[in-house]
Structures are given as structure tokens and as C-alpha cells.
C-alpha positions as CSV (number, residue, x, y, z in Angstrom):
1,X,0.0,0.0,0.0
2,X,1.7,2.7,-1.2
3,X,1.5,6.7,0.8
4,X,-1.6,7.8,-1.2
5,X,-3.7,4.8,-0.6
6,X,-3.3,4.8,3.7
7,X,-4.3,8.5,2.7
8,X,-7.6,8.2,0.6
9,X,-7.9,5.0,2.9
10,X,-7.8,7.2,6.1
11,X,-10.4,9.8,3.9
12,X,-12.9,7.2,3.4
13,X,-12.8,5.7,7.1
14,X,-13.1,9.4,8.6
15,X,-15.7,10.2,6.0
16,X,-17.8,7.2,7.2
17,X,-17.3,7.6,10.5
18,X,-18.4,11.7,10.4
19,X,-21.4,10.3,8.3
20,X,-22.7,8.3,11.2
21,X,-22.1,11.3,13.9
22,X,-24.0,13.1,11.7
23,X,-26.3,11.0,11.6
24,X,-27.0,10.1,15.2
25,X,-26.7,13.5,16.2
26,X,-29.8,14.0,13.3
27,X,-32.0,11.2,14.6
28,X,-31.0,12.6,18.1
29,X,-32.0,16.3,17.4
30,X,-35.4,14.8,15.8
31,X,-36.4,12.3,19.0
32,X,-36.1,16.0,20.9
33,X,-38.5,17.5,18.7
34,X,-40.8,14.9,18.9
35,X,-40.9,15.0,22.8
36,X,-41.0,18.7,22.7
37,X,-44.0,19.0,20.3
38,X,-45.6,16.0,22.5
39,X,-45.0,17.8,25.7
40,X,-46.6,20.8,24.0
41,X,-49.3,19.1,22.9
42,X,-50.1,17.3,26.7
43,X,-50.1,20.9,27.6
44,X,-52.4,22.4,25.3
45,X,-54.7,19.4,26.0
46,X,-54.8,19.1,29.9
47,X,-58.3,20.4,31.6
48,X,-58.4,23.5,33.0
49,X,-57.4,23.5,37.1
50,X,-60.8,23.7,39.1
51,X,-61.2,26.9,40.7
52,X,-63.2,25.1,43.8
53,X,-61.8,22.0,45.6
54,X,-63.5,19.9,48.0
55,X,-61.4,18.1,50.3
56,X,-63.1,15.0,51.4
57,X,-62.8,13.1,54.8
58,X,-60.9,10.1,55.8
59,X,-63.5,7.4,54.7
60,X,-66.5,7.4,52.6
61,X,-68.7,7.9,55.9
62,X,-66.6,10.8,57.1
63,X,-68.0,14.1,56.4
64,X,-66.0,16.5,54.6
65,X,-63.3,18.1,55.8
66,X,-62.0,21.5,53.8
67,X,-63.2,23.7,51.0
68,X,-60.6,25.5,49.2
69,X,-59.8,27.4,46.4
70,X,-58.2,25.9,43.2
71,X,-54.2,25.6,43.4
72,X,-54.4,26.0,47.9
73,X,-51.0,24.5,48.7
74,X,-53.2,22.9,51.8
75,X,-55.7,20.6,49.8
76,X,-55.5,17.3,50.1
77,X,-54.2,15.2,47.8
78,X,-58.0,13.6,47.4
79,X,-59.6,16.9,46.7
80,X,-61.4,17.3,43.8
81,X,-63.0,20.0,42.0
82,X,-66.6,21.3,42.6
83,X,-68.4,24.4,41.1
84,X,-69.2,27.6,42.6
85,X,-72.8,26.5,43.7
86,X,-71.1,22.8,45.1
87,X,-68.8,25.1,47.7
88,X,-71.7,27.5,48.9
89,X,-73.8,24.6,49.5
90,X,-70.7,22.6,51.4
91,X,-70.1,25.8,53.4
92,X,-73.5,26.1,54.5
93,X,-73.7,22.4,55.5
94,X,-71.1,23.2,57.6
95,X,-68.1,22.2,55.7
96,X,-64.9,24.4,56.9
97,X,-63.1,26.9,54.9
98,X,-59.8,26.1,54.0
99,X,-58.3,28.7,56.7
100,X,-54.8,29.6,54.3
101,X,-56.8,30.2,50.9
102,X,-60.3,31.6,52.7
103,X,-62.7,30.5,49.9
104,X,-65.8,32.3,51.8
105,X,-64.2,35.2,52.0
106,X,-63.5,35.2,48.2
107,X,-67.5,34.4,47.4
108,X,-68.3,37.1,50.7
């Protein structure tokens, strides 16, 4: 093999080898595209935060135990939303009011 060939030689393997960077770093730029325009999609599609929450009680039996207002760092884990109407009529049942986020004091 004489100079020339190792050289061409050493041109094709680094030419093939850039090819394949190339191309995983393509395929690699696309998968983050593709989570990206998922992610925004998720977003775009995810319901609305409730602006009530009703925290309920230990057990199905148990009466409830807080109302709040959506996004209260204090509600429960279990709490789930309820309309305007639901929270009046909790709070005149005698359900409490979350005493951080004050949801009687925000429907007076």
C-alpha cells in the first residue's frame, strides 16, 4: 500500500465515521422535537385547574373536611373539583373553609 492509498484510505474511514455522527446526532435532534412537540401538545390538552376543591374526609362515611380554592397548597391530595354553587352549599352544610386560601371570604 503505497502513501496515497493509507491517505484516501484514512479519507474514506473518517468520511464514514463523520457520516454516522452526523447522523445520530440528526436522529437525536429529531427524538427532541418529537418529545417537545408532545409535551406541547399534553399541555395544550390538559383540563383547565378547578377553581373550587373539595377536600373530602378520611372514609366514605366521614363528612367533609375543607373547602378551598383551586391551586391551595393545603388541599389534600383527594380533593377534587366542585363548582361555585357545590362550595356555597358545602359551606352552609357546615363544611370548613380552608383557613390559608379563605374561599368564603373570596365568594363574601
Amino acid at each position: 500500500m503505497t502513501r496515497l492509498d493509507a491517505l484516501r484510505f484514512a479519507r474514506r474511514v473518517v468520511a464514514e465515521h463523520t457520516a454516522r455522527q452526523l447522523a445520530a446526532i440528526d436522529q437525536w435532534i429529531a427524538d427532541e422535537e418529537r418529545r417537545e412537540a408532545e409535551q406541547h401538545t399534553g399541555r395544550e390538552r390538559r383540563p383547565a385547574k378547578p377553581a373550587w376543591l373539595l377536600e373530602p374526609g378520611l372514609n366514605r362515611e366521614a363528612p367533609a373536611v375543607y373547602v378551598h380554592r383551586g391551586g391551595c397548597w393545603n388541599a389534600g391530595g383527594r380533593s377534587h373539583g366542585i363548582d361555585q354553587a357545590g362550595v356555597r352549599q358545602a359551606l352552609a352544610d357546615g363544611v370548613a373553609a380552608c383557613p390559608h386560601c379563605r374561599p368564603d371570604t373570596a365568594l363574601d
